[in-house]
Each structure stands twice: as structure tokens, then as C-alpha cells.
GUMAR-815976 format. One record per residue (C-alpha): x, y, z; residue in three letters. Coordinates in Angstrom, 2 decimals. Example, Ala and Ser with C-alpha at 12.3 -4.5 7.8 and 13.67 -1.06 7.14 Angstrom:
residues 2
<<12.30 -4.50 7.80> ALA>
<<13.67 -1.06 7.14> SER>
end
This chain:
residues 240
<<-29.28 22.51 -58.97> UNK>
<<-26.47 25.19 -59.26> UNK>
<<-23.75 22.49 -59.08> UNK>
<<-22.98 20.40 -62.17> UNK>
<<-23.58 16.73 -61.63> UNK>
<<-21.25 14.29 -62.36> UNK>
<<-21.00 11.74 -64.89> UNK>
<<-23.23 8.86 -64.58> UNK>
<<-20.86 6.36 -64.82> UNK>
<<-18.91 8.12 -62.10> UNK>
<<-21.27 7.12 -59.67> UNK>
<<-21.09 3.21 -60.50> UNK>
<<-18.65 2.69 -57.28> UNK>
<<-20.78 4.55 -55.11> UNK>
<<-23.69 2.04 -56.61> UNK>
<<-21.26 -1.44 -56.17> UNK>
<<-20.45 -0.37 -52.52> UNK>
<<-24.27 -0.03 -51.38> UNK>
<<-25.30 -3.05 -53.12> UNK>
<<-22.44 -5.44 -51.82> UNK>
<<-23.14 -4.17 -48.15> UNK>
<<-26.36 -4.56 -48.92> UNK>
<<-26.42 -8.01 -49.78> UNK>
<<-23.30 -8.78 -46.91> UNK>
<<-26.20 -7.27 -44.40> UNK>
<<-28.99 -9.46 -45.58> UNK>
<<-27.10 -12.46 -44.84> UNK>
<<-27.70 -11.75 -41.49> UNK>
<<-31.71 -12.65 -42.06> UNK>
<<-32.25 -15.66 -39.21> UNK>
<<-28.82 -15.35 -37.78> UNK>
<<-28.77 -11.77 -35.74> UNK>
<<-27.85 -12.49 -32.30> UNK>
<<-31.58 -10.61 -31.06> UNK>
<<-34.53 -9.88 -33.52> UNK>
<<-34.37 -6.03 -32.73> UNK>
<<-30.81 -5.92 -34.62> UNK>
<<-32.04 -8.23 -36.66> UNK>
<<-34.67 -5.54 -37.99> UNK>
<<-32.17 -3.04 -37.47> UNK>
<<-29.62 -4.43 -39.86> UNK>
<<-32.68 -5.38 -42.44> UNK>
<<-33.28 -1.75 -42.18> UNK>
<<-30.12 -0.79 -42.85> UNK>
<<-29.46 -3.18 -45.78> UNK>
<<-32.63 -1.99 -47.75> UNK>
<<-31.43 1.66 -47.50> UNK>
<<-28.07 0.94 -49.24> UNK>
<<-29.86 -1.28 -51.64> UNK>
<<-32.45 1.86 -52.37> UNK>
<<-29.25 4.06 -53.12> UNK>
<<-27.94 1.39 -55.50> UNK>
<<-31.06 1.34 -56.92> UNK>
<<-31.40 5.06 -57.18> UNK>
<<-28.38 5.27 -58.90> UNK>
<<-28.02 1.83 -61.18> UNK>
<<-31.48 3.78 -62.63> UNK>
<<-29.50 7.14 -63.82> UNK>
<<-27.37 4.23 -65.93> UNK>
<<-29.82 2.77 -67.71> UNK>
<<-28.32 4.01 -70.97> UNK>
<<-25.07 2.77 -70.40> UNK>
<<-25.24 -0.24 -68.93> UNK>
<<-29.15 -1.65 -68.73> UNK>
<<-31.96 -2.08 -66.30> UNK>
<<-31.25 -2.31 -62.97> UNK>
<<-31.06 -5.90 -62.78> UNK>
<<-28.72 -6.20 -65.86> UNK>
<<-26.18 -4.12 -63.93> UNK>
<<-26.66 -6.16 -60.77> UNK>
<<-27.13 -9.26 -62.03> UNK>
<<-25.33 -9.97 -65.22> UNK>
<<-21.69 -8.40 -64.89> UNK>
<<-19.19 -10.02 -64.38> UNK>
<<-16.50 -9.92 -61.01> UNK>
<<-13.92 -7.89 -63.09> UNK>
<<-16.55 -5.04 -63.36> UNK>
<<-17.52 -4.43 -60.04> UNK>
<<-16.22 -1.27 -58.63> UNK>
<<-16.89 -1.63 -55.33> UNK>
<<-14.20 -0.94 -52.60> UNK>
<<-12.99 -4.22 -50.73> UNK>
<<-14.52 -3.20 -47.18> UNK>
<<-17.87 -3.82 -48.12> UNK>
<<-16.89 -7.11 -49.71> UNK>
<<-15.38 -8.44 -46.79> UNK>
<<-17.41 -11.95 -44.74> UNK>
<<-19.54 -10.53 -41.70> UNK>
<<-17.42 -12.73 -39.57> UNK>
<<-18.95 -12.25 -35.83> UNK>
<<-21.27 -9.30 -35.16> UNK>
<<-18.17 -7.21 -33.77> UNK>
<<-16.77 -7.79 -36.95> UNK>
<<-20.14 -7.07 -39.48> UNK>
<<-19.88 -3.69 -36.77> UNK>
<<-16.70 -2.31 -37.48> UNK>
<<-17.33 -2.59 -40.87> UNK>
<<-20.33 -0.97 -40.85> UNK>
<<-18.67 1.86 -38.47> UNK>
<<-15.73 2.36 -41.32> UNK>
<<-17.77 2.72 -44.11> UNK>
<<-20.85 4.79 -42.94> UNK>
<<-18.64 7.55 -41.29> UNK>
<<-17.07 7.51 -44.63> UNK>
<<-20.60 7.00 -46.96> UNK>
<<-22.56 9.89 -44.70> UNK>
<<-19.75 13.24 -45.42> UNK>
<<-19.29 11.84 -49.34> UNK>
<<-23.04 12.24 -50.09> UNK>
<<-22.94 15.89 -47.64> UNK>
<<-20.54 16.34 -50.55> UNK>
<<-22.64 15.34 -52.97> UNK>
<<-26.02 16.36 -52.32> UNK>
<<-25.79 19.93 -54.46> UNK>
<<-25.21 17.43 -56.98> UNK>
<<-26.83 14.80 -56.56> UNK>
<<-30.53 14.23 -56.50> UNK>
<<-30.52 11.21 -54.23> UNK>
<<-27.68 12.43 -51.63> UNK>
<<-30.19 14.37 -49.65> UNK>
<<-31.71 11.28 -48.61> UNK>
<<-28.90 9.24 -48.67> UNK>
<<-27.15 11.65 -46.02> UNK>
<<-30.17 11.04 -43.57> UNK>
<<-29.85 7.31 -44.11> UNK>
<<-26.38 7.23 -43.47> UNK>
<<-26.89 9.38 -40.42> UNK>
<<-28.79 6.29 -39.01> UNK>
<<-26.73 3.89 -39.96> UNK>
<<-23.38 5.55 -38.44> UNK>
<<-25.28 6.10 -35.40> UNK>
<<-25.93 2.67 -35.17> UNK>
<<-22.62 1.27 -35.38> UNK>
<<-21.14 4.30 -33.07> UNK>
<<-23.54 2.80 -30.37> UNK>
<<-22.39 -0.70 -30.71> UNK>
<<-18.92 0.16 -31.05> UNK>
<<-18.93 1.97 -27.67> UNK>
<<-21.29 -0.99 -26.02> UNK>
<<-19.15 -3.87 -27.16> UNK>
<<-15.57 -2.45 -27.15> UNK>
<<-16.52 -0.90 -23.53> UNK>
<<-18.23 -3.93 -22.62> UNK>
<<-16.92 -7.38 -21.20> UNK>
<<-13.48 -8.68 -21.58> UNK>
<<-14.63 -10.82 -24.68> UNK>
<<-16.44 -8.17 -26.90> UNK>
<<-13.57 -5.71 -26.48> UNK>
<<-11.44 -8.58 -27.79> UNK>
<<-13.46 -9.35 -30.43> UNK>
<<-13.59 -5.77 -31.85> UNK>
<<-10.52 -5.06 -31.14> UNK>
<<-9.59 -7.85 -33.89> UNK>
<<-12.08 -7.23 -36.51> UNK>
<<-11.00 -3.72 -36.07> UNK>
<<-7.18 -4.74 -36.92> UNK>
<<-8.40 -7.21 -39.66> UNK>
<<-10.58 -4.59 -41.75> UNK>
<<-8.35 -1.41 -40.88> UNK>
<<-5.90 -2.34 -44.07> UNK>
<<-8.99 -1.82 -46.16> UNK>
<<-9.95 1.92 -45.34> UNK>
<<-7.57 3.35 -47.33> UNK>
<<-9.04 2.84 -50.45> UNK>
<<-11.95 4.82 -49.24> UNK>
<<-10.34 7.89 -49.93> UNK>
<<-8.75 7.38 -53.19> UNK>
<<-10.37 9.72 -55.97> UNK>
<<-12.71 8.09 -58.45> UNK>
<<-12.38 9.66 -61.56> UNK>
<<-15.94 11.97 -62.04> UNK>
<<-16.33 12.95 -58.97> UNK>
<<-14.87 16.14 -57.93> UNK>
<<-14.92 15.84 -54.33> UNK>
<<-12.63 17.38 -51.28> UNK>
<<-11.11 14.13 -50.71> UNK>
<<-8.40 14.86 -48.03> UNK>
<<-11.15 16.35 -46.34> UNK>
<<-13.27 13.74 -46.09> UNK>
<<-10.24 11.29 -45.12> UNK>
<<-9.60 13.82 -42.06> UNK>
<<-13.26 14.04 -41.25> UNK>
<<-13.54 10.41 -41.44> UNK>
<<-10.22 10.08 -39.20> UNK>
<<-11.31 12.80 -36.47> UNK>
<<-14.68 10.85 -35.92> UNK>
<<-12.93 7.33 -36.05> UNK>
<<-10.57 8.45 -33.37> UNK>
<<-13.09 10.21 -31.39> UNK>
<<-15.43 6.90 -31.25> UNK>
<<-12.54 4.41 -30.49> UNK>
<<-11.52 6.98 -27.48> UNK>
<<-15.12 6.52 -26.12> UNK>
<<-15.01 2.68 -26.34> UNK>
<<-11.51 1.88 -25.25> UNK>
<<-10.57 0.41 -29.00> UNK>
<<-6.75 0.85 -29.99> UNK>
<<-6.37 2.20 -33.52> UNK>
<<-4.49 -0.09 -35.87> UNK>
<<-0.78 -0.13 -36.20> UNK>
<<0.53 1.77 -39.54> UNK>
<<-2.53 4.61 -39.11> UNK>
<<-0.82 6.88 -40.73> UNK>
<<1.63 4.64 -43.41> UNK>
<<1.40 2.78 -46.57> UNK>
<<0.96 0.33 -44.84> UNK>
<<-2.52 0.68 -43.85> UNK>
<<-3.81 0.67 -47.34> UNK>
<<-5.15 -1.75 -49.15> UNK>
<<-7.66 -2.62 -52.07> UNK>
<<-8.18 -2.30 -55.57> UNK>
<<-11.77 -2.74 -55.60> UNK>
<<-11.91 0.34 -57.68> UNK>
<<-10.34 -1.47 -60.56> UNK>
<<-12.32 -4.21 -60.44> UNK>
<<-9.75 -6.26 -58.40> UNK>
<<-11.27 -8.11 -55.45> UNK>
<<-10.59 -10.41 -52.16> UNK>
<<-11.25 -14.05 -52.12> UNK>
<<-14.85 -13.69 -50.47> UNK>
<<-15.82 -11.96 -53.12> UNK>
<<-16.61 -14.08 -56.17> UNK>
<<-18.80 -16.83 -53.77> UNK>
<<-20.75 -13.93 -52.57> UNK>
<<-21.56 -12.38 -56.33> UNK>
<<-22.44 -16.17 -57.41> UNK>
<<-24.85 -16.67 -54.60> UNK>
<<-26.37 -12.96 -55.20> UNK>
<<-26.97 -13.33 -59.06> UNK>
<<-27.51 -17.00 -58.92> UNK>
<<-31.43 -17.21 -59.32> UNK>
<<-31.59 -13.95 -61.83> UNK>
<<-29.47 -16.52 -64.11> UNK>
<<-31.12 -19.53 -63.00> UNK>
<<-34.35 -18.02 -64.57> UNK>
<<-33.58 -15.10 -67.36> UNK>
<<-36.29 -13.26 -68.36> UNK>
<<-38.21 -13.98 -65.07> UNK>
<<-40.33 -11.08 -63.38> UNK>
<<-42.03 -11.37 -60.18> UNK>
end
């Protein structure tokens, strides 16, 4: 690699966000409204939690094995954004999130991957996974009077969370206005094609929202880490 790499503890966020969506995505096991998407979003989930994987491993000497750093820490030291952490609600609304974040996850890693080792691969996942919830966007919010309605809301519900996308994390040198306007262009572009209004505030302070980044989270959150770490503390030590 020509480019220098950044810190490994730079890359924590990046780690937190795939492994919270991750886990938000497996919760949909037994409840996806057809077993196609229910593959689909298995699929999906096991991607992100190979990239947390992949990059929990490069911090081994910092923070522990892999299931130290997922398993042991503590709310406070998560560093994932609030999007991710945010209840799957209806499918519109597990959708919309998954639309935000992967047009923002796919151009971060393009940044990334002269690097990165892993962003290579993580740019083809997240290639998938924003065409995915592109096609569903356009279905549903194009679709009957009900499943515009219903993205319409989760897309005004989650929209106060995407600004903390785009606010630098220290480590990673990265052309962030650029990938806020990228992510913006293609956010417009799929809303156009499926009727969607964007949020008031687009464009004020008013839009963002979050402090994930500091290890400040929503009211979902906590439940969702207890239930995730709960039988890695139930048994310590255990191995499969």
C-alpha cells in the first residue's frame, strides 16, 4: 500500500457501526415479512458483522480479542453513530435506515480502500447492500398509499440522525464534505425515483443529531447491548 493507514483505534467507530447494524438486522431472524428478505437481510447482517470482525482483529493489542471488545465494554465506550442504534420499527423503517447508512458506509470505504486492507471487500458488500435498500425504497415509497406513508415517516423519524455521519473521526483523514455531498446527490436522486419528500431542515442545524461518536447514545440503545452481550457474560470463559 502507497497510502499510510490509519490508526487502529481510528477505525473503532467504523467497527461499533457494523456490529450494532449487525445485530439490529439479526433481530429480524423469524420475523421478515417473506423468507427471501429474510435471507436477504441475514446476508446483509453477517457482512457488517465480518467488517467488525475484520477490524475489532487489527485491535487486539489495544483493546483484546474480538469478543472482549464486543462483549465486555461498557455503553459509554461504544462509538457507534446513533442511526445504526435506532429499533427496526416496521420494515419501511429497518429500510430507510439501511438506505442512510449504506450510501454513506459504501463511498467511506472507496475512501478507504488504499488504506485499508479490508475496504476492498467491504466496498463490494456495501454495493449490495445499498442496492438493496435503493430497490425497496423505490417499491414501497412508489407503491400503495400505506407503504409510501410508512416510509415517508421512518424517513422523517431517522433523518435527524444522518448528520453525524459526516462528522470527522479523529484518524481518519478522509474528504468528508465530499462524501456528505455524494451521500446527499444519491439520497436525493433515490427519493425523486420513489416519490419520498426529503425531511424538513435538509440543509440546517437542525437536521443533526447524535453523539454516538462520544459514546453518548439513544434510549434503545442500552436494552439492545444487554441482550447482545448477555450470554458472553452469562458464561465467561465459554468457547463453542
Amino acid at each position: 500500500m502507497t497510502a499510510t493507514a490509519p490508526p487502529a483505534l481510528a477505525t473503532l467507530p467504523l467497527a461499533d457501526d457494523a456490529l450494532v447494524l449487525s445485530h439490529r438486522l439479526g433481530e429480524w431472524a423469524g420475523h421478515a415479512p417473506v423468507l427471501e428478505e429474510e435471507m436477504a437481510l441475514a446476508n446483509i447482517a453477517l457482512d457488517l458483522l465480518g467488517q467488525a470482525r475484520a477490524l475489532y482483529a487489527g485491535l487486539r493489542d489495544e483493546l483484546g480479542t474480538e469478543d472482549e471488545i464486543a462483549y465486555l465494554r461498557e455503553e459509554r465506550t461504544f462509538l457507534n453513530c446513533q442511526l445504526v442504534e435506532q429499533p427496526n420499527g416496521d420494515f419501511a423503517h429497518t429500510i430507510v435506515r439501511q438506505l442512510f447508512f449504506s450510501t454513506y458506509q459504501q463511498p467511506l470505504y472507496a475512501q478507504l480502500a488504499p488504506k485499508l486492507p479490508l475496504a476492498e471487500k467491504a466496498v463490494s458488500e456495501t454495493a449490495y447492500h445499498r442496492d438493496h435498500a435503493e430497490q425497496w425504497t423505490v417499491r414501497l415509497g412508489d407503491g400503495t398509499e400505506e407503504s409510501h406513508a410508512r416510509m415517508q415517516r421512518a424517513a422523517n423519524a431517522l433523518w435527524r440522525f444522518t448528520g453525524e455521519l459526516f462528522q470527522p473521526v479523529e484518524g481518519l483523514d478522509l474528504r468528508w464534505q465530499e462524501l456528505e455531498g455524494e451521500w446527499a446527490a444519491s439520497i436525493t436522486e433515490v427519493f425523486g425515483r420513489a416519490g419520498l419528500d426529503l425531511p424538513e431542515g435538509q440543509r440546517s442545524g437542525a437536521w443533526t443529531a447524535g453523539a454516538g461518536r462520544q459514546g453518548l447514545h439513544t434510549e434503545p440503545f442500552g436494552p439492545m447491548i444487554a441482550e447482545m452481550q448477555h450470554l458472553h457474560r452469562s458464561h465467561p470463559g465459554a468457547t463453542w
